[in-house]
C-alpha positions as CSV (number, residue, x, y, z in Angstrom):
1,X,6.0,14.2,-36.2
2,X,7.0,11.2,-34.0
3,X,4.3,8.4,-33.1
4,X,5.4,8.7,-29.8
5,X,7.1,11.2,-27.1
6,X,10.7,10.4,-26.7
7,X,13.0,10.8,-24.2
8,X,12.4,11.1,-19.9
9,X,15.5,9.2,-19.3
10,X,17.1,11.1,-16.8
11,X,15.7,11.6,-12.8
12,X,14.3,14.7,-13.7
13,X,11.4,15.4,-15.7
14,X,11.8,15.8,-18.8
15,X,9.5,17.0,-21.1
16,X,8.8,14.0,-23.8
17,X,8.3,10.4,-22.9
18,X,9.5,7.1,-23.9
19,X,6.2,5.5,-24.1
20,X,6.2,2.1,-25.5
21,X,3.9,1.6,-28.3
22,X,1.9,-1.3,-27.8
23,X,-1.1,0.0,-30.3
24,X,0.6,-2.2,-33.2
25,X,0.8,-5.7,-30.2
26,X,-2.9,-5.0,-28.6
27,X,-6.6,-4.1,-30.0
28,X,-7.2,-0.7,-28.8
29,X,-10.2,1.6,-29.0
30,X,-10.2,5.4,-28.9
31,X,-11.9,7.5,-26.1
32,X,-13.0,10.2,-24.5
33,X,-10.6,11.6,-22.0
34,X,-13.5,12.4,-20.0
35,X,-14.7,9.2,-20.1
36,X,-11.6,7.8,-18.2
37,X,-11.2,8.2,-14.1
38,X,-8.2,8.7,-12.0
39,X,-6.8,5.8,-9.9
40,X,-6.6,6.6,-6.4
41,X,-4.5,3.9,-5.7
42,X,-1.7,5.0,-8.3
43,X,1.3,5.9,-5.6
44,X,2.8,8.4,-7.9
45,X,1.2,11.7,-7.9
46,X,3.2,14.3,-9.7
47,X,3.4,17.9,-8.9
48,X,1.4,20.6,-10.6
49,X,4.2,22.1,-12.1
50,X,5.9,18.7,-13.9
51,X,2.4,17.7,-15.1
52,X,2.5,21.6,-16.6
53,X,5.8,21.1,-18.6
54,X,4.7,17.6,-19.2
55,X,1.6,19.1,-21.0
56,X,3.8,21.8,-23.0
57,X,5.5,19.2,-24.5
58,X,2.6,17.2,-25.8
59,X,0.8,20.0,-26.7
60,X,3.8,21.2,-28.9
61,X,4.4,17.5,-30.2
62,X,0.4,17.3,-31.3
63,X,-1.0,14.4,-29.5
64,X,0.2,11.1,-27.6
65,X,-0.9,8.1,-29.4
66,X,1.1,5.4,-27.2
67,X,-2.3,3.2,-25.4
68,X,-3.5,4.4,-21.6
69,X,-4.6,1.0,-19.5
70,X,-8.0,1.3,-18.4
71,X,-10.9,-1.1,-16.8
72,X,-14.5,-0.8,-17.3
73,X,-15.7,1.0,-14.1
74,X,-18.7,-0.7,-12.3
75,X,-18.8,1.3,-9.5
76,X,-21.5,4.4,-11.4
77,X,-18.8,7.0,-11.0
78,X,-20.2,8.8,-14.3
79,X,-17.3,7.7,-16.2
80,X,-17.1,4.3,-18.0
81,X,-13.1,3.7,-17.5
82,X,-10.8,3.8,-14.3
83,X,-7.1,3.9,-15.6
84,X,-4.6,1.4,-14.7
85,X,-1.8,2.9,-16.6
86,X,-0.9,6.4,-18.0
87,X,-1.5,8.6,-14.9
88,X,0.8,11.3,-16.1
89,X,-0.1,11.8,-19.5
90,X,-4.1,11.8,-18.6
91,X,-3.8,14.6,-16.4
92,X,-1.9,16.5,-19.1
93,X,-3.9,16.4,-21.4
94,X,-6.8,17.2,-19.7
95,X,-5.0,20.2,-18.6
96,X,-4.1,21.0,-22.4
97,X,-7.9,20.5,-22.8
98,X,-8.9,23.5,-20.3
99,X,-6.2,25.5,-21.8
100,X,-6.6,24.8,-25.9
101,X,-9.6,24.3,-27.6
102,X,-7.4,22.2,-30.8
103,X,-6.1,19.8,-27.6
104,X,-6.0,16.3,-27.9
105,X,-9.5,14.8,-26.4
106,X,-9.3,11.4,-27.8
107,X,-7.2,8.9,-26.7
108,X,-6.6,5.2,-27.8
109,X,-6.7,2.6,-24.8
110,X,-6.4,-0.7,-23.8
111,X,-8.8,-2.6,-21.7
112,X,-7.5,-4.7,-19.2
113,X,-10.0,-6.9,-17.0
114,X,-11.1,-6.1,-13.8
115,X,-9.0,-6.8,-11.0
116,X,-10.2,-9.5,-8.5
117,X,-9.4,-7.1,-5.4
118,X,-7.7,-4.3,-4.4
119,X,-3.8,-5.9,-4.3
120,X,-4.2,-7.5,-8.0
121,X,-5.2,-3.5,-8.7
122,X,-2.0,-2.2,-7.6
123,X,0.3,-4.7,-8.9
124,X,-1.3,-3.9,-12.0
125,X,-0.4,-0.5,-11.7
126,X,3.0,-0.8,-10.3
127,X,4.2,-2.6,-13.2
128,X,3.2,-0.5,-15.6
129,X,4.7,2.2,-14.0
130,X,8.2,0.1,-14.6
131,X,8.6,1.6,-18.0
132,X,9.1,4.9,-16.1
133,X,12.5,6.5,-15.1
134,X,12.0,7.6,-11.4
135,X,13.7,9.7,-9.0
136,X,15.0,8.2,-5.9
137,X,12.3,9.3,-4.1
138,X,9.8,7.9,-6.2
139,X,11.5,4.9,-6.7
140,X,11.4,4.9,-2.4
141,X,7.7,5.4,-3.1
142,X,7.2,2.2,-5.3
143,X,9.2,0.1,-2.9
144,X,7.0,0.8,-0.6
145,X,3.7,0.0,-2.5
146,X,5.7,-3.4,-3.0
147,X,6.8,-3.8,0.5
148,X,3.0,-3.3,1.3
149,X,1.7,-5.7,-1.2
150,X,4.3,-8.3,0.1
151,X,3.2,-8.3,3.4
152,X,-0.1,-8.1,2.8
153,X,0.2,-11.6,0.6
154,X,2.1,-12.6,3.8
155,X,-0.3,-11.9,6.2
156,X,-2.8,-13.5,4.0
157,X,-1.2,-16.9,3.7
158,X,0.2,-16.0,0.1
159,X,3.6,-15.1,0.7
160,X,5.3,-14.7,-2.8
161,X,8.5,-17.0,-3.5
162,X,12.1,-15.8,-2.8
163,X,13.4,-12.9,-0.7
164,X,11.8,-10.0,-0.3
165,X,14.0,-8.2,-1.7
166,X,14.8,-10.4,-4.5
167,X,11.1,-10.2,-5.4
168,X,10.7,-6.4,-5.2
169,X,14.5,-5.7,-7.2
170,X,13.4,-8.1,-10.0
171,X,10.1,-6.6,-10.4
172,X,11.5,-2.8,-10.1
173,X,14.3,-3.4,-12.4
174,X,17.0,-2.3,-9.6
175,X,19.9,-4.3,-7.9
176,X,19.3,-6.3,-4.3
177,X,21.3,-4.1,-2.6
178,X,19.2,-0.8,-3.4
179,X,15.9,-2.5,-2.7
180,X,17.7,-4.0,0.9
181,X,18.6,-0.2,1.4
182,X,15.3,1.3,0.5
183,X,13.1,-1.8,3.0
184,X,15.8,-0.7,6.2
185,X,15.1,3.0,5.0
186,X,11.4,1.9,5.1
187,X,11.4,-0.6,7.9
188,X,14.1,-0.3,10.4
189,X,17.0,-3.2,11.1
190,X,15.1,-4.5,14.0
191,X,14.1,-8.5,13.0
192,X,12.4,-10.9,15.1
193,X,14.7,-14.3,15.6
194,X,11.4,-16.4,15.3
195,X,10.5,-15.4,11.7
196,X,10.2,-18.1,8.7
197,X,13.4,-19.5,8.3
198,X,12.4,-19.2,4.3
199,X,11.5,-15.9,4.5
200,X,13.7,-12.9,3.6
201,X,15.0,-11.6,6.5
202,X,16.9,-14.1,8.4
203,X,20.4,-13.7,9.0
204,X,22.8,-16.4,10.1
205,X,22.7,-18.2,12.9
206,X,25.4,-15.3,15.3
207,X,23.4,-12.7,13.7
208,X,19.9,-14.1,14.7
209,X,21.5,-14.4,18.3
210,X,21.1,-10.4,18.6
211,X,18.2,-9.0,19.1
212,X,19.0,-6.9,16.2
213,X,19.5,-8.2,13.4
214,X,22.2,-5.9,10.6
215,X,21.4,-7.1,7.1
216,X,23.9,-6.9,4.8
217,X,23.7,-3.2,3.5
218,X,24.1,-1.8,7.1
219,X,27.1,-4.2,8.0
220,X,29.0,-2.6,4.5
221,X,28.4,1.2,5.8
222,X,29.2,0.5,9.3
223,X,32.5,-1.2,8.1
224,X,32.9,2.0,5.8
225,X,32.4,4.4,8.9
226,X,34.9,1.9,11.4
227,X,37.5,2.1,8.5
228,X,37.5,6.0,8.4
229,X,38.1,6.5,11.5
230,X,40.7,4.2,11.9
231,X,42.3,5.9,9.1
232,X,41.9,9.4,10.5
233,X,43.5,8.3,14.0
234,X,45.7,5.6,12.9
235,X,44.3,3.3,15.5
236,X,42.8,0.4,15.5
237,X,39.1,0.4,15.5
238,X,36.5,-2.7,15.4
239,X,32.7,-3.0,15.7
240,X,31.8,-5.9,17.6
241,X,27.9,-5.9,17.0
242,X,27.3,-4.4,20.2
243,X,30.1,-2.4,21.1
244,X,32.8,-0.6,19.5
245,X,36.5,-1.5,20.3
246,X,39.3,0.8,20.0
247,X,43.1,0.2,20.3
248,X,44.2,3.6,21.6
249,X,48.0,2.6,21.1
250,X,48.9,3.3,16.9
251,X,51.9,0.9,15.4
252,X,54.4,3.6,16.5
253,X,53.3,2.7,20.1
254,X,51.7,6.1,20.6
255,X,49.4,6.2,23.4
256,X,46.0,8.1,22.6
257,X,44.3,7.0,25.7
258,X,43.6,10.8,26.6
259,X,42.7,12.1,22.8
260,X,39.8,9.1,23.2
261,X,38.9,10.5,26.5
262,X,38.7,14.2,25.0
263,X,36.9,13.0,21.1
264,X,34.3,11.4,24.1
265,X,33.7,15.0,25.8
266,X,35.7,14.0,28.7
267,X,39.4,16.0,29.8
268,X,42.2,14.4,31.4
269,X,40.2,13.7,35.2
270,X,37.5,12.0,33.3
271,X,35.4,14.8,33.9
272,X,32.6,15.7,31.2
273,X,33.4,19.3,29.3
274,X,30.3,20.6,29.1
């Protein structure tokens, strides 16, 4: 039997893990599962049904003995430990413990130390769910406990160093351009032409005369969309931030004024086909 679950390296869940051990780098001390509390904070909540097959699979493979992170809980929940890390595997095995009486009950842990407030709480829990291969909608999900946490530091006078999305992709593992798509997704294009110079979201100097600012992932697919219908038509076709420009005449000087009118609604009086 392997130390460890392998495997859940694909978008979908499957049913081992790829935990790494750190019981052989960090002291550890087994406990009770039932002596360990649920985060609220952790942004990942898995369905009912993964956590099921989840179980399955530890349940077949014996026991997990890859560490949970935990801090000592102060707050007189009943339980001594509030976990950090490991949301996944707690709640399957404490569903393998309603279901089998031979279930694993004891778990090693590591105990981290108590977070100073709420933000240091979930950073510490977003990065140690880095290990984890996400769908794209999780990995939307984590952005945005990132996106949150950056502003928040903003707000407060604490804004981390670099770009925004420099600071989430390097933490997340994932390219600039898919964290730039996923804070549009998440925040919209519009930008305010006062904000910090420094900060990440200032364009240059004709893009910050708009009052909407396109960052760089939206400028690529709009170019994508401009080019296909140029393509398609044979005409030329350009986006000039604020209005799009179409040369109706194609190199074989065809005129296509009217087949613009008509891909508009319009016939051949200008009159709208309803």
């Amino acid at each position: 039997m392997n130390d460890l679950l392998q495997g859940f390296d694909t978008n979908t869940y499957n049913p081992t893990d790829n935990f790494i051990d750190q019981s052989k780098e960090l002291p550890t001390r087994m406990v009770s599962i039932y002596d360990i509390e649920l985060n609220e904070l952790n942004p990942l909540q898995d369905s009912e049904e993964a956590i099921t097959e989840f179980a399955d699979a530890i349940y077949e493979e014996g026991q997990i003995r890859s560490p949970l992170n935990v801090y000592r809980n102060k707050e007189g929940s009943g339980k001594k430990y509030r976990l950090l890390g490991g949301h996944r595997r707690l709640r399957a095995l404490l569903l393998n413990a309603e279901r089998y009486g031979d279930a694993q009950k004891m778990v090693p842990v590591i105990i981290e130390k108590n977070s100073s407030d709420e933000i240091e709480e979930k950073m510490k829990i977003l990065e140690l769910n880095e290990h984890r291969s996400l769908t794209p909608e999780q990995e939307k999900i984590i952005v945005s406990e990132y996106l949150n946490v950056y502003r928040q530091l903003e707000s407060n006078g604490q804004k981390p160093k670099g770009q925004v999305r420099k600071w989430i992709a390097s933490r997340m593992n994932i390219g600039e351009k898919k964290a730039e798509k996923y804070i549009h997704e998440l925040e919209g294009y519009r930008r305010k032409r006062n904000e910090d110079p420094e900060g990440s979201d200032v364009g240059t100097n004709e893009e910050n005369n708009n009052e909407t600012v396109l960052q760089s992932a939206e400028k690529e697919h709009r170019k994508e969309i401009i080019k296909k219908i140029s393509d398609y038509f044979g005409w030329k076709v350009k986006d000039n931030g604020s209005s799009i420009c179409i040369k109706y005449k194609n190199n074989k000087n065809e005129d296509g004024f009217y087949s613009v009118l008509n891909i508009l609604g319009f016939n051949e009086d200008g009159e709208f086909i309803k």
